[in-house]
N, CA and C of each residue as an Amber inpcrd file, in Angstrom:
protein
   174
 173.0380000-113.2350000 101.6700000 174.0030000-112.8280000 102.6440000
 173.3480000-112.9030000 104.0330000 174.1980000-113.7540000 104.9790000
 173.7810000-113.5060000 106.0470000 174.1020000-112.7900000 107.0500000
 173.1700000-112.3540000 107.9470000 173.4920000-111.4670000 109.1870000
 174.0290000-111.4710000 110.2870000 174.8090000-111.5610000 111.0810000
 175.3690000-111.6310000 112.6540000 174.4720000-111.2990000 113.5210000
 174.1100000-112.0140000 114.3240000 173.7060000-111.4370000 115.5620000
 172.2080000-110.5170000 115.4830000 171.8280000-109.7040000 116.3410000
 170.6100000-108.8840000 116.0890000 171.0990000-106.9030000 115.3260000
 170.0520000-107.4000000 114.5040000 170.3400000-105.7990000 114.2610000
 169.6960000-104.5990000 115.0020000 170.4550000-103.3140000 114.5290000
 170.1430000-102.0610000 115.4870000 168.7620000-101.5220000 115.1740000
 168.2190000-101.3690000 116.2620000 167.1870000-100.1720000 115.5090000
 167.4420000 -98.9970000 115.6500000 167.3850000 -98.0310000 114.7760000
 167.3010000 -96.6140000 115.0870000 166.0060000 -96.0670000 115.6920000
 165.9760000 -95.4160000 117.0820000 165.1170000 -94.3970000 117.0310000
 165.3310000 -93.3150000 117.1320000 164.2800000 -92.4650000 117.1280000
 164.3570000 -90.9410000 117.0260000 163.7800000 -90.0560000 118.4030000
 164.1750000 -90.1940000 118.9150000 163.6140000 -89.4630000 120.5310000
 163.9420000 -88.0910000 120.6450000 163.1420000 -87.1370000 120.6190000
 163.1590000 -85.6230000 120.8940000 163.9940000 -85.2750000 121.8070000
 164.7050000 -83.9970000 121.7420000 165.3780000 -83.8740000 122.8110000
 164.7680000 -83.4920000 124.6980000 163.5410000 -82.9740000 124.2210000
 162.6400000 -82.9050000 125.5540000 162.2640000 -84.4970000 125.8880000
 162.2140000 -85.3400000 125.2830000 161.7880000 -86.6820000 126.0350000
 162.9120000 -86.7260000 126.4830000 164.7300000 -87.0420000 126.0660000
 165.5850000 -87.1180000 126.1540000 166.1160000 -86.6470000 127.8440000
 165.5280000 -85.6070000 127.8160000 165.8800000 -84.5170000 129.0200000
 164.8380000 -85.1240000 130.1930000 163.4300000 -85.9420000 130.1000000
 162.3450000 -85.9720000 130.6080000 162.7840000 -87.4470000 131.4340000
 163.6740000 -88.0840000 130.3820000 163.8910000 -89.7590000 130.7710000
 165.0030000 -89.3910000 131.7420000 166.2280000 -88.7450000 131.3260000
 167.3640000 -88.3550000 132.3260000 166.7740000 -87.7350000 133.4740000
 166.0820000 -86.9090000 133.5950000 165.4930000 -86.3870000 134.8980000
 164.5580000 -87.6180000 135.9650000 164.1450000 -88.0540000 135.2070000
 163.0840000 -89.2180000 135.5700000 164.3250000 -90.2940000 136.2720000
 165.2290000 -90.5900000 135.6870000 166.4870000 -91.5820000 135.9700000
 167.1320000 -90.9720000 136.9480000 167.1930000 -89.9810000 137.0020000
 168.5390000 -89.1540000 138.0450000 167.1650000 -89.2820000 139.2480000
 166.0450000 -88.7590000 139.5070000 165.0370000 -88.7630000 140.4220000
 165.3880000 -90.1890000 140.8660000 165.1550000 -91.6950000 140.1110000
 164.7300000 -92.6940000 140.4450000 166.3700000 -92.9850000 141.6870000
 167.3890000 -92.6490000 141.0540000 168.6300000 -92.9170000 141.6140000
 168.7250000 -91.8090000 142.8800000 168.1600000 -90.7950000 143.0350000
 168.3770000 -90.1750000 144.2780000 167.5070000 -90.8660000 145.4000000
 166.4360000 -91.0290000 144.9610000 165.9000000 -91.3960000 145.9630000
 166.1560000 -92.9300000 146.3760000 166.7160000 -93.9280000 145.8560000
 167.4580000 -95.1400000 145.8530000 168.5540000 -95.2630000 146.9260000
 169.2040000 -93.8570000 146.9070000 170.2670000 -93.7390000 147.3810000
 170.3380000 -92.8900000 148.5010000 169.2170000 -92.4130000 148.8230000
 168.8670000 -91.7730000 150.0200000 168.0620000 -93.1530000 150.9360000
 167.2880000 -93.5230000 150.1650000 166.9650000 -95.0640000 150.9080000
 168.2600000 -96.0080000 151.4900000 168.7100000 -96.4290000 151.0080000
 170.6050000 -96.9230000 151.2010000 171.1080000 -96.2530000 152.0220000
 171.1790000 -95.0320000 152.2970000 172.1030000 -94.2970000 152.8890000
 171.2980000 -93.8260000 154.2640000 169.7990000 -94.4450000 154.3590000
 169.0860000 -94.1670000 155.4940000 168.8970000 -95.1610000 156.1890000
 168.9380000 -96.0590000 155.6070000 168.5860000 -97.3060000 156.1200000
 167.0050000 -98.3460000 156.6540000 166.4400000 -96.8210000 156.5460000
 164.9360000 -97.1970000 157.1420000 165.1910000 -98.0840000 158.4900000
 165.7600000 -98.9080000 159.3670000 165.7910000 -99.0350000 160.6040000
 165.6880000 -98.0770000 161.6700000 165.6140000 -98.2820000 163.1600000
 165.6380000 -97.6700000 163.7590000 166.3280000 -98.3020000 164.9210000
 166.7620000 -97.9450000 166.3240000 167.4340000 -98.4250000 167.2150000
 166.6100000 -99.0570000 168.5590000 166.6090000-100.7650000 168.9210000
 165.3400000-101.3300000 168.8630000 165.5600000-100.8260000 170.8440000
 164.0810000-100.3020000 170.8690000 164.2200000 -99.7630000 172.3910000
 163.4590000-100.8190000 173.5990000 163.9960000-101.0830000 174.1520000
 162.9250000-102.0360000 175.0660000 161.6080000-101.1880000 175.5210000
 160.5790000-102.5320000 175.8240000 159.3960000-101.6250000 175.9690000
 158.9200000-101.5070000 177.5310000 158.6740000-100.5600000 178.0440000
 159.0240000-100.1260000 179.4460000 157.8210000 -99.8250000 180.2080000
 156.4630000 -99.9790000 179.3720000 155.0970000-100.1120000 180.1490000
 154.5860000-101.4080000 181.0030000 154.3400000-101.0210000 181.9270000
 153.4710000-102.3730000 182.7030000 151.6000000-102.5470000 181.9110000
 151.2820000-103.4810000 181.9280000 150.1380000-103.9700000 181.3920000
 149.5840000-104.8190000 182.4150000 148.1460000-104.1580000 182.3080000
 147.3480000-105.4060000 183.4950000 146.4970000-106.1320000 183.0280000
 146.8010000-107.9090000 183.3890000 146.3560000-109.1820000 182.9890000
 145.3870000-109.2800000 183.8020000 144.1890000-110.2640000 182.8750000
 142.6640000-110.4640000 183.3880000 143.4100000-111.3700000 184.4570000
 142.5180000-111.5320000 185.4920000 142.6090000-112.2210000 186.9640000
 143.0070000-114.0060000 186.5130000 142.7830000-114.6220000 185.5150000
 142.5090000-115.8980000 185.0400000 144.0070000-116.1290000 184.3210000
 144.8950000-115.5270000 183.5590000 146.2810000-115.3360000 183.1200000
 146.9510000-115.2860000 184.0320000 147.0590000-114.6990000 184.9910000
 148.2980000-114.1030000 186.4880000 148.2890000-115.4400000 186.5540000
């Protein structure tokens, strides 16, 4: 008899890993989404110092 496709595996994961991976996942997505929602840019300012060139540049 043949099989379809791939079969399932069962595993058995504790409910503290269970709780450890969801926390770990919900962390990875907040901070994802605080990145997104911050943008990391900033608003580009012109730069407004004078600088003095060696005598040979002017």
């Amino acid at each position: 008899m043949a099989t379809k496709g791939i079969g399932r595996v069962q595993i058995d994961i504790s409910q503290t890993a269970r709780r450890r991976i969801g926390v770990g996942a919900l962390a990875i997505i907040a901070i994802l989404a605080w990145a997104w929602w911050d943008g990391g840019e900033e608003p580009m300012r012109p730069i407004t110092q004078t600088i003095e060139l060696p005598g040979t540049a002017q």
